[in-house]
N, C-alpha and C positions, 0 to 999 in steps of 0.2 A: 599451761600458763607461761614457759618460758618461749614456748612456738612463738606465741600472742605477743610479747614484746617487741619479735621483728615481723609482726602482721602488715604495717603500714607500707610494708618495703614490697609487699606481694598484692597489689590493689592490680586486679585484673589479670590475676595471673595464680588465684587459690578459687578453689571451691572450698564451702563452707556445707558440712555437715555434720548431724549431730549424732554421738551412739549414746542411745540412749540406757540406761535400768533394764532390765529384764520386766516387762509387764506381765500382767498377769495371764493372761493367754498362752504366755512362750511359757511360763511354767508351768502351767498345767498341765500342757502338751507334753512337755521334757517331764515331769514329778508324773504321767501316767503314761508314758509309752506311745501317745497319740500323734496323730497329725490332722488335728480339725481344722474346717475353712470357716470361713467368716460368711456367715448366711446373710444373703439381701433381706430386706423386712418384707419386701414379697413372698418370700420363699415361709410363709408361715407356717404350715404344714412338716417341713423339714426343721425348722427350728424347734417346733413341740416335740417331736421325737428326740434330738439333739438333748435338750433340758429333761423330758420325761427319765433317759437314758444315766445322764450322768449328774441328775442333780445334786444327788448324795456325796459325790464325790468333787463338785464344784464349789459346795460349801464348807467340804471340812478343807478344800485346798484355800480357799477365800481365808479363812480363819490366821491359816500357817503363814498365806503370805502378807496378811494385812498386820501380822505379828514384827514382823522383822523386816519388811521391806523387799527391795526387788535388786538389790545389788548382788553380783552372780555367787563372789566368796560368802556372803551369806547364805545363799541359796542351800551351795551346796556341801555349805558346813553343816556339820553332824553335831546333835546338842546342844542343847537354849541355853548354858554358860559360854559355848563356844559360839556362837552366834552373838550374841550379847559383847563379848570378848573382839568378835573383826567390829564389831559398829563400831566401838568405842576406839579400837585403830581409825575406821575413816574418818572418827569426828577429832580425833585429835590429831592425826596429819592435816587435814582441810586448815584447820584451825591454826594447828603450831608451824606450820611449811608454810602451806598456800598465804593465808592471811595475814601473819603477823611477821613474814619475811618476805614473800611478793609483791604484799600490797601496801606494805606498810601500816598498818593499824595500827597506830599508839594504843587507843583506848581498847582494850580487848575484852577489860570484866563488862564495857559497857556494851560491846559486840556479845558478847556472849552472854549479856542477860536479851537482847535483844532477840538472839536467835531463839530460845527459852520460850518468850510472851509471842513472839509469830507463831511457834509449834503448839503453844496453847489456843491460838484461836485460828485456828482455820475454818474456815469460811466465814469469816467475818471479815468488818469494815474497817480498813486500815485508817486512825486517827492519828494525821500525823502528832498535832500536838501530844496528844494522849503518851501515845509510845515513846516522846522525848522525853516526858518526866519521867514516865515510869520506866525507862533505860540507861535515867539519869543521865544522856547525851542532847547534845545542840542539836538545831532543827537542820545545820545544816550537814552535821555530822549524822545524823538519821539521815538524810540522803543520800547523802554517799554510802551508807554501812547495807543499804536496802540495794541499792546500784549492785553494790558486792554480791549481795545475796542473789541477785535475781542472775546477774553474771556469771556465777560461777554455780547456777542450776540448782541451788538450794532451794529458792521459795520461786512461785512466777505472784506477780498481783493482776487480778483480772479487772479490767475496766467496765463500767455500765456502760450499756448500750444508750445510743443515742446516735438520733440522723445528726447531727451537730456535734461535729468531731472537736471542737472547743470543748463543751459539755462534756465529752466521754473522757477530755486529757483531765479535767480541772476535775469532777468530782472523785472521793473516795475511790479508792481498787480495794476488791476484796483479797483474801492472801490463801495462797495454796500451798503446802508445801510438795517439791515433788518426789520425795521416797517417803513411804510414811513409816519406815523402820527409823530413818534420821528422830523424823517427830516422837516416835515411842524414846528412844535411848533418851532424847533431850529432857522427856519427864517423867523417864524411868518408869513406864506403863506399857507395858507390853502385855498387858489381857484387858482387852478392851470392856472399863465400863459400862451401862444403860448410857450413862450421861455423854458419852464420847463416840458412842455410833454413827449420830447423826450426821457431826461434823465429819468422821474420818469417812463416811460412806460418801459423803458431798465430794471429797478429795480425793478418795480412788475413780469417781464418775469423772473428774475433772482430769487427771490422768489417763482414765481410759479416754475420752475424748480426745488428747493430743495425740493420740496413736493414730487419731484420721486427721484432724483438723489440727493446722498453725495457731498457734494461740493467739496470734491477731483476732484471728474470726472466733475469739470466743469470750463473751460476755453476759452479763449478767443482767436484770434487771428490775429497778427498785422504784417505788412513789413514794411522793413526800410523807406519807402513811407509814412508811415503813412495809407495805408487801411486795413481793419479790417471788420472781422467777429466778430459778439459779441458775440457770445458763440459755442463754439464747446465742442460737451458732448461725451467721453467716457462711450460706452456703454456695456452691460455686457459679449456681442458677440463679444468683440473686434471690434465692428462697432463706428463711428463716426457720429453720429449726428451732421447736422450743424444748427445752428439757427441766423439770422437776427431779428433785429427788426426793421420795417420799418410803421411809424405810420398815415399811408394813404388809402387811398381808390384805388388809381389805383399804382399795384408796378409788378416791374417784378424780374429775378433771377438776382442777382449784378454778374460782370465780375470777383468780387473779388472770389464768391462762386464756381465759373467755375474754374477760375484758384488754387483753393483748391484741386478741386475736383481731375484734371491734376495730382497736385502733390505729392496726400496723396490716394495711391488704397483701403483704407479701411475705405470711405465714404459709408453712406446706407441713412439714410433720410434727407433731409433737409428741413428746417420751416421757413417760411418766416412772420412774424408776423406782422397783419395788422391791420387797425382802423375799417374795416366792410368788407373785401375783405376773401370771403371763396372760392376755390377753389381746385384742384388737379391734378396734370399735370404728370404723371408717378409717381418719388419719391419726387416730392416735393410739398409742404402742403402750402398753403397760408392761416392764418388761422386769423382771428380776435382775438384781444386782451382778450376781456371778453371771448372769446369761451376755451382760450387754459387750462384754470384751469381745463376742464370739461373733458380732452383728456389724455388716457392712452399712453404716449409718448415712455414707452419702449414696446419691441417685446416680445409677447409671446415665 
C-alpha cells in the first residue's frame, strides 16, 4: 500500500501483478508430496483415475483447508490455536495499519461490522441500502468502505451477466469473499455447519475459477423469479461457460441451465459441481468439488 501512493508516478513504466493465497491445488500438492497437472475435461479417463486415486485424501485436505484459509503462515503453522492465533494477526494488522492509518477510515466499528455481515453472506445479493442500515453507515460511506474491500483483495462482488453492459454495472453484485479462513475467524466458525456448506462451497468454486479466469469474465446469472446460475464465465472463444454448484451426491441438469442454454446460442460447456458425483454426459461435466482445482477448464 505505501508502493500504491507513488503508482501514478509509474503510468507506463510498471507491470501489475497479483501473488495471490495459496489455493488449493498448491496445497495439496505441497500437504502430500505431489506434483499433479491440471487435466483437460478431454482427458476423462485420466481424470477418473486421478479422483478414483486420491479421493480420500482430497477430501480430508478440502476440510483443513477450507478450515483456515489459503494464506501460507497459516498453512504451515502447527495447531488450530496457533492457526487461529496468525488469522487474528492478519485481521488486525489489515484493519489497525492498513485501514485505519493508510486509508484513513474514521468510522472503523462501522467497517468492521461491515466486513462481519459480507462474511456472513456470501453468495448472496449485495443490497446496498440493506447493508447501510444494518452497518449503521451512509450510502456513500458503504461505497467507499466496499471500494476498500474489494481493493485491498478482501471481498470481490460478482456482476450478472448481461449482453447490456448498463444492465450488468446497475444491477446488484453478488459478494465473495476471497480467503475463506478470513470469513471463519470473522464469525469465529471454523467447523463448517449443514447450514454453511452451501454458501462456502459456492465461494471456494468462485476462487477456484480465478486461478484460470480474470474476474471480469465471471458472472452470475438471475430472473426476475429469483432462479439463478451461479456463475456463467465468458470464455476466450466467445463461448459461455456455465457452472452450478450443487453440493450433493445425486444431481441432475437445473431447468434453469436448459432454459439459458434456449436463450443465449453461444453456450459450450457446462459444470455442474458436486460433493462426490464425477461423471459426463455430452457437454456437460458433473464434477466433484475437490476434483475441480485439478481441471484445465478453458479449451485449448
Amino acid at each position: 500500500m505505501e508502493i500504491n501512493k507513488n503508482s501514478e508516478y509509474l503510468t507506463g513504466r510498471a507491470i501489475h501483478f497479483n501473488v495471490d493465497r495459496v489455493n488449493f491445488k498448491e496445497y495439496f500438492d505441497f500437504s502430500e508430496g505431489v506434483n499433479s497437472k491440471r487435466y483437460g475435461l478431454d482427458e476423462f479417463n485420466e481424470i477418473e483415475l486421478f479422483y478414483k486415486t486420491f479421493k480420500a485424501k482430497l477430501e480430508l485436505s478440502l476440510v483443513q483447508y477450507l478450515s483456515y484459509g489459503g494464506y501460507p503462515e497459516v498453512l504451515t503453522t502447527q495447531g488450530v490455536v496457533e492457526k487461529e492465533d496468525v488469522l487474528k494477526s492478519i485481521v488486525k494488522t489489515y484493519i489497525d495499519k492498513d485501514i485505519i492509518n493508510q486509508l484513513n477510515v474514521e468510522n472503523v466499528t462501522g467497517f468492521n461490522n461491515l466486513i462481519k455481515i459480507l462474511a456472513g453472506q456470501i453468495g448472496q445479493l449485495v443490497n446496498s441500502h440493506e447493508l447501510s442500515n444494518t452497518a449503521n453507515v451512509s450510502i456513500n460511506t458503504l461505497k467507499k468502505y466496499l471500494e476498500i474491500l474489494v481493493g485491498t483483495y478482501i471481498i470481490d462482488l460478482v456482476t450478472p451477466y448481461f449482453k447490456n453492459i448498463r444492465s450488468e454495472i446497475s444491477k446488484m453484485p453478488k459478494v465473495y469473499v476471497l480467503d475463506i479462513g478470513i470469513r471463519n475467524y470473522l464469525l469465529r466458525s471454523f467447523n463448517l455447519g449443514a447450514d454453511e456448506q452451501g454458501g462456502v462451497m459456492e465461494n471456494f468454486v468462485y476462487n477456484t475459477l480465478l486461478t484460470q479466469y480474470a474476474k471480469e469474465y465471471i458472472h452470475f446469472y438471475r430472473t426476475n423469479g429469483g432462479a439463478e446460475i451461479d456463475f456463467v464465465i465468458e470464455d476466450k472463444d466467445n463461448k459461455l461457460t456455465l457452472c452450478e454448484v450443487k453440493y450433493r451426491s445425486k444431481v441432475s441438469v437445473s431447468v434453469m441451465m436448459k432454459n439459458f442454454e434456449k436463450r443465449y446460442e453461444n453456450v459450450g460447456r457446462k459444470l455442474i459441481v458436486t460433493k462426490d458425483m464425477l461423471k459426463k454426459d455430452g457437454e456437460v461435466y458433473f464434477v466433484p468439488v475437490t476434483l475441480l482445482p485439478f481441471l484445465n477448464l478453458q479449451k485449448q
